[in-house]
C-alpha positions in Angstrom: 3.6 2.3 -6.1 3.6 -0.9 -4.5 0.0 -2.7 -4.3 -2.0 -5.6 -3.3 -5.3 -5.8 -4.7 -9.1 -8.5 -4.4 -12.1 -8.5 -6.3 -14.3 -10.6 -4.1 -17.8 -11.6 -5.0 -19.5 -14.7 -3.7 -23.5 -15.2 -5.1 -25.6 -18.3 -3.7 -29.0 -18.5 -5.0 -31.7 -21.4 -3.8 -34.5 -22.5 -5.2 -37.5 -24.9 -4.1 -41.3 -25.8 -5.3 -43.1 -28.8 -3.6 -46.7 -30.3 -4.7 -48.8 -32.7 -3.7 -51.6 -33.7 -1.0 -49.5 -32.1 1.5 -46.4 -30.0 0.1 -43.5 -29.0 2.1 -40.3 -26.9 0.8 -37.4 -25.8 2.6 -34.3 -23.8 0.6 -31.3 -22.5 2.3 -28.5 -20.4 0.6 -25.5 -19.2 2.3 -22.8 -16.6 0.3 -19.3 -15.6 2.0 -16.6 -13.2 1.2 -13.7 -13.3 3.6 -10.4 -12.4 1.8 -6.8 -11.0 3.6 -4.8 -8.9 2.0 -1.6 -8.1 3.2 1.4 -5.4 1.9 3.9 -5.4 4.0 7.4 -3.7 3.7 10.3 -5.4 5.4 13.9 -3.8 5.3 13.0 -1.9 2.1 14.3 1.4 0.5 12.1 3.0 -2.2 13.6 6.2 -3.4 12.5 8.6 -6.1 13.5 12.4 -6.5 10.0 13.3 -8.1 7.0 12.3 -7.4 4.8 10.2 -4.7 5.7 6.6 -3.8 2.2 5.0 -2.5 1.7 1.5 -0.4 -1.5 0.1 -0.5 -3.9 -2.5 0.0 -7.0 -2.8 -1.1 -10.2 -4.9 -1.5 -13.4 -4.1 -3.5 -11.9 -0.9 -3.7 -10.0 1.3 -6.6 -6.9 3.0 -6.4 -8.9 6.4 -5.4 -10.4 4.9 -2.6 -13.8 4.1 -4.8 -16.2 1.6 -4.6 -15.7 -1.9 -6.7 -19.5 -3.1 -7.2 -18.6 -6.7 -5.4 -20.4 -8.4 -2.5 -21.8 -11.2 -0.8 -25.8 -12.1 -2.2 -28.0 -14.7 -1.1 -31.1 -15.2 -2.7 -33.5 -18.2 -1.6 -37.4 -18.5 -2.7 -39.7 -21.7 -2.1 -43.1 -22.7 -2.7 -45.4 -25.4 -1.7 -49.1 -26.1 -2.6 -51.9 -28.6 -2.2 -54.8 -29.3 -0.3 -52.1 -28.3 2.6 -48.6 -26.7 2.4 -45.8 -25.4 4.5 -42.4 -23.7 3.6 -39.6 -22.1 5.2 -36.1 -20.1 3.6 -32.9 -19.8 5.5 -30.5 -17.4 3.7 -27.2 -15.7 4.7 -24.5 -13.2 3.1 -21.6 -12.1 5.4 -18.9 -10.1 3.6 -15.8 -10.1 5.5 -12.1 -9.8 5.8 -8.7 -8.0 6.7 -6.6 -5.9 4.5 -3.3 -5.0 6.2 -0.6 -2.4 5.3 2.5 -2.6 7.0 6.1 -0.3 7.0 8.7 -2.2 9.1 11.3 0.3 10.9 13.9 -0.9 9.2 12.4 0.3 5.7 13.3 3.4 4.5 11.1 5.8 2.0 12.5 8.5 0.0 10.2 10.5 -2.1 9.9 14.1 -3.9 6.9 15.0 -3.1 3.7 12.8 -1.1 4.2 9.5 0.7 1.1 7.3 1.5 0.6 3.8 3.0 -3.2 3.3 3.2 -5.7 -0.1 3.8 -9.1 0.4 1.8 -11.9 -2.3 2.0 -15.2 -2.1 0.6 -17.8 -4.8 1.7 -21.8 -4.9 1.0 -23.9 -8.3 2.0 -27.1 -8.5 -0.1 -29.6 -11.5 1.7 -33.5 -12.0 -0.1 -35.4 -14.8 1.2 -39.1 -15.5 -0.3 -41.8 -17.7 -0.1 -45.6 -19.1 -1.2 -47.7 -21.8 -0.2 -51.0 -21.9 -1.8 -53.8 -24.1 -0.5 -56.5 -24.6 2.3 -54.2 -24.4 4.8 -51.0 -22.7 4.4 -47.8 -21.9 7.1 -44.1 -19.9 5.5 -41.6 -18.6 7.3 -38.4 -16.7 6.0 -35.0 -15.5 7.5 -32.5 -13.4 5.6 -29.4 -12.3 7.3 -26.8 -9.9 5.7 -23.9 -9.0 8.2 -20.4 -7.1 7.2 -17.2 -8.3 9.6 -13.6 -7.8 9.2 -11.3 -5.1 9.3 -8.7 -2.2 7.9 -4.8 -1.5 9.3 -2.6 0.6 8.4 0.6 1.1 10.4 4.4 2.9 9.3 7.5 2.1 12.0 10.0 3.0 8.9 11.8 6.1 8.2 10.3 8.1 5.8 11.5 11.5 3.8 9.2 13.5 1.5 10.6 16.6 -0.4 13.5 16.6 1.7 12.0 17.0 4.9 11.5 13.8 7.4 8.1 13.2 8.2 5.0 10.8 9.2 3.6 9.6 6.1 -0.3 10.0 5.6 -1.8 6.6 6.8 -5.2 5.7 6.4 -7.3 2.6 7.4 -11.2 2.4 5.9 -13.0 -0.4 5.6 -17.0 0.4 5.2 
């Protein structure tokens, strides 16, 4: 098995409380994830009689292809008060990123049974925004923006043998 692995978490939390005659709060809080993670094989030969030789990369992802509980979250509250009071949140949470898998054509993969080169990415973007203003006259606004970007490849140019037969390997490419 040859592997490149992430774990990529990013957390940005904002707070804000304003008093007075005439209270005003603003908070902003902006988290990103944007990782690459390459594997690539250049002018390699793997060979095993038994068994399954496996190339991988993966990101917020396990071995099986499940889900690693990591993400981008943004959290931002604010409050205001007095006899007037205004408030406003701006947060944002983009996870992102590539994860590559690459078989150069002049590697060569010899196994006994299953070869698989697979790219596996798991991304989730959490954004909360809040906010109170207590008084005669009150004006909030919030904005909360969670967005998922980036990208999965997977691509085999080598020659690759399973069980004695030549073949195309099993490639996959997921990113969710």
């Amino acid at each position: 098995t040859v592997r490149s692995t992430c774990l990529a978490d990013a957390d940005a939390n904002a707070s804000g409380v304003a008093g007075g005659v005439l209270g005003v709060g603003v908070t902003f809080a902006d988290a990103l994830v944007s990782p690459t993670v390459q594997t690539y094989l250049a002018g390699a030969d793997i060979e095993t009689t038994s068994g399954s030789v496996i190339i991988q990369s993966l990101c917020n992802r396990n071995a099986d292809g499940s889900s690693v509980e990591q993400n981008a979250y943004a959290h931002g509250t604010v409050s205001a008060g007095g006899l007037a009071g205004g408030v406003g949140a701006v947060v944002d949470a983009t996870a992102g990123g590539t994860v590559t898998t690459s078989v150069d054509l002049a590697s060569s993969i010899a196994a006994g049974s299953n070869v698989t080169v697979s790219s596996l990415a798991g991304r989730t973007a959490v954004a909360a925004a809040g906010g109170t203003v207590g008084g005669v006259l009150g004006v909030g606004t919030t904005f909360a923006d969670a967005s998922t970007v980036g990208g999965a490849a997977t691509s085999m140019a080598g020659t690759v043998v399973a069980g004695g037969a030549i073949l195309s390997p099993d490639l996959e490419a997921s990113a969710r």
